[in-house]
MILUM-560935 format. One record per residue (C-alpha): residue number from 1; x, y, z; residue in one letter. Coordinates in nm, 4 decimals, padded with zeros to 6 digits. Layout:
BEGIN
    k        c1        c2        c3  r
  NUM         X         Y         Z  a
...
//
This chain:
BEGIN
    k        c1        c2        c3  r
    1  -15.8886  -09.4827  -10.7234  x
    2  -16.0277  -09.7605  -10.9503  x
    3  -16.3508  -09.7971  -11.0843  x
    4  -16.3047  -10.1340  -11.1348  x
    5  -16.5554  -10.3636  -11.0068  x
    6  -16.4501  -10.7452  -10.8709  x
    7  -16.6746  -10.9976  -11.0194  x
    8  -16.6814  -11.3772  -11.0284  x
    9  -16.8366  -11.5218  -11.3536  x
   10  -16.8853  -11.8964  -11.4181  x
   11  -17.0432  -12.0695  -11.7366  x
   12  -17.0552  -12.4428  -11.8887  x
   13  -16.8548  -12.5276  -12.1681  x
   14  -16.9435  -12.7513  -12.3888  x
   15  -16.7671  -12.9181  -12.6957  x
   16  -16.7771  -13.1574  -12.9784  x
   17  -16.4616  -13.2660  -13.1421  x
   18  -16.3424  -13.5868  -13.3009  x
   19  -15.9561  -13.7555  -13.2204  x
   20  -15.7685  -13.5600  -13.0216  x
   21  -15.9321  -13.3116  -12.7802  x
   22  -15.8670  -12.9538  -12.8856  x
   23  -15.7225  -12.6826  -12.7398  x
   24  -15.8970  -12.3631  -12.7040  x
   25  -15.8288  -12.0023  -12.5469  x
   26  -16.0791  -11.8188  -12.3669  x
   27  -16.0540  -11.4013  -12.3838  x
   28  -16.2814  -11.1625  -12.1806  x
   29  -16.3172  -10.8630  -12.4529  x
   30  -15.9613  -10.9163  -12.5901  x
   31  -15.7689  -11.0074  -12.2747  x
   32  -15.6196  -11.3542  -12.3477  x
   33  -15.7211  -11.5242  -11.9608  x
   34  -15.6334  -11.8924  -12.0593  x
   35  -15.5131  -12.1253  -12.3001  x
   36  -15.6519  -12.4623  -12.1887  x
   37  -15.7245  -12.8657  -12.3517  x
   38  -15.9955  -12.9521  -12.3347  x
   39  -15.9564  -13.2942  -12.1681  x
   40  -16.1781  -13.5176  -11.9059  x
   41  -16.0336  -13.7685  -11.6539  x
   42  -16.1092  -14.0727  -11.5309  x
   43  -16.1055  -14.1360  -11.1321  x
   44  -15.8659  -13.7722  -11.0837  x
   45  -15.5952  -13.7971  -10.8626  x
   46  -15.5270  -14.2072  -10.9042  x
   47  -15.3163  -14.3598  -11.1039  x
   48  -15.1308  -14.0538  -11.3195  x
   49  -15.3025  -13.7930  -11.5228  x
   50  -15.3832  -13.9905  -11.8731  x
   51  -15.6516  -13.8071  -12.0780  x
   52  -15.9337  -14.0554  -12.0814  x
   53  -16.2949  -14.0151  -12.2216  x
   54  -16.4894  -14.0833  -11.9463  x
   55  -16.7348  -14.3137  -12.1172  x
   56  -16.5520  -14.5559  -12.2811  x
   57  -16.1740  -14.5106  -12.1574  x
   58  -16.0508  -14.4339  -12.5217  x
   59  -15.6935  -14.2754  -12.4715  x
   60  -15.6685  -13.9269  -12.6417  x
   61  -15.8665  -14.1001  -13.0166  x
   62  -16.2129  -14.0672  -13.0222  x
   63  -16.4564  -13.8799  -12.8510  x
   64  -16.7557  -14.1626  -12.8530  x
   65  -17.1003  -14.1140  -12.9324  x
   66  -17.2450  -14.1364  -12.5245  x
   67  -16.9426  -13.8796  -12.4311  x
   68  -17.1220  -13.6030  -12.6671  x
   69  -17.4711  -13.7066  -12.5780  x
   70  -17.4231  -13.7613  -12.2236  x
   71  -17.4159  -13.3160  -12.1514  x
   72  -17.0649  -13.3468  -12.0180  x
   73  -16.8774  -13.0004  -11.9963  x
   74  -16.6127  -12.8218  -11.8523  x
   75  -16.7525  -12.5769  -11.5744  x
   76  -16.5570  -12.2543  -11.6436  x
   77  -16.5113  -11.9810  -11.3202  x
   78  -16.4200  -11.6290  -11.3991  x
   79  -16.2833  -11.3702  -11.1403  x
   80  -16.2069  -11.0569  -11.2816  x
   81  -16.1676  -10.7215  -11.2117  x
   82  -16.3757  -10.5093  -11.5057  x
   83  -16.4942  -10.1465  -11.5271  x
   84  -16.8522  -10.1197  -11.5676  x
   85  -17.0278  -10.1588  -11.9027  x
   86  -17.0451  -10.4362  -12.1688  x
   87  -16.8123  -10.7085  -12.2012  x
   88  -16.7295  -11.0192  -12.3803  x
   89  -16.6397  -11.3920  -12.3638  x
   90  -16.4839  -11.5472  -12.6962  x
   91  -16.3545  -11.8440  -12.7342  x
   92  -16.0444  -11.9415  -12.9919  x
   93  -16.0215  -12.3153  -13.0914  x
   94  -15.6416  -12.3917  -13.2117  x
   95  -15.5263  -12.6129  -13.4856  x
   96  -15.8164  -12.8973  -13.4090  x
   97  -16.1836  -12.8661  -13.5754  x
   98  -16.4405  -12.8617  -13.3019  x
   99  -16.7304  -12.6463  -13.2094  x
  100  -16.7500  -12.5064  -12.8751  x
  101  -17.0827  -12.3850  -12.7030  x
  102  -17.1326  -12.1525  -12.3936  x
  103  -17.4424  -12.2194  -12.1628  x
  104  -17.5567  -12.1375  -11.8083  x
  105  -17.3158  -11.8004  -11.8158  x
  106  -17.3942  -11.7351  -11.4247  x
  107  -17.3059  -11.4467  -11.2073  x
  108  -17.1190  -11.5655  -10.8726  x
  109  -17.0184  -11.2434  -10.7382  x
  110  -17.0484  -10.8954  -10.7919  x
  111  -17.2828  -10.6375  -10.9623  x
  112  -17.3373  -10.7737  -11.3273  x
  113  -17.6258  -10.8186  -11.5230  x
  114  -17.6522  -11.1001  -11.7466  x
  115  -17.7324  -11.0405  -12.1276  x
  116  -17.6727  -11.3506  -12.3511  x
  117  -17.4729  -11.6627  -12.3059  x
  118  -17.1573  -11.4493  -12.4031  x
  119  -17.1757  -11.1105  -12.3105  x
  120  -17.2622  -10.9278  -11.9689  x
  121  -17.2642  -10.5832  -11.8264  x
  122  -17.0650  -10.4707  -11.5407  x
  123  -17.2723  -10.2785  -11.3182  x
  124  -17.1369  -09.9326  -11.1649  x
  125  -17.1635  -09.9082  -10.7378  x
  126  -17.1957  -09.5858  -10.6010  x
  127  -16.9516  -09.6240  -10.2670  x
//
């Protein structure tokens, strides 16, 4: 029997980069969960999947000034399956220089308490 406990983490991720938008991975302690771009659409689901900046419709050059001003993020949703105690998010940026920021790290589901916009604890259930 596992005393893993199922929990459903979400948090907003925020970035600044310039040119190309960078690619990042995003562990839990040092479990590799994703390897994502970090990229924004325009209208999703018409016309193809270009990478546009939403603001200004530059394709894949420039982030502009009202895209990093504006608060847009990436809304990041976490289930896992975690034994109780302490854990952490880290993010890896690869090749590209750009500075990531985590905010709003919300609980969805599950016994966890919440300690700082990286790191929360896993709560043990008595069943």
């Amino acid at each position: 029997m596992s005393d893993k406990q199922f929990v459903v983490i979400a948090f907003n991720l925020f970035c600044e980069w310039r040119k190309a938008p960078p690619a990042y991975r995003l562990y839990v302690d040092d479990e590799l969960l994703t390897e994502r771009t970090y990229n924004y659409r325009v209208n999703p689901g018409e016309g193809g999947c270009a990478t546009i900046c939403i603001n200004c419709s530059l394709y894949n050059k420039n982030v502009c000034k009202k895209t990093l001003e504006s608060g847009t993020y990436l809304h990041e949703i976490l289930p896992l399956e975690l034994p109780p105690g302490k854990h952490h998010i880290r993010l890896e940026t690869l090749g590209k220089k750009a500075r990531f920021s985590i905010r709003n790290l919300q609980v969805k589901e599950g016994p966890v308490n919440i300690i700082n916009s990286t790191t929360f604890e896993v709560l043990k259930c008595e069943q």
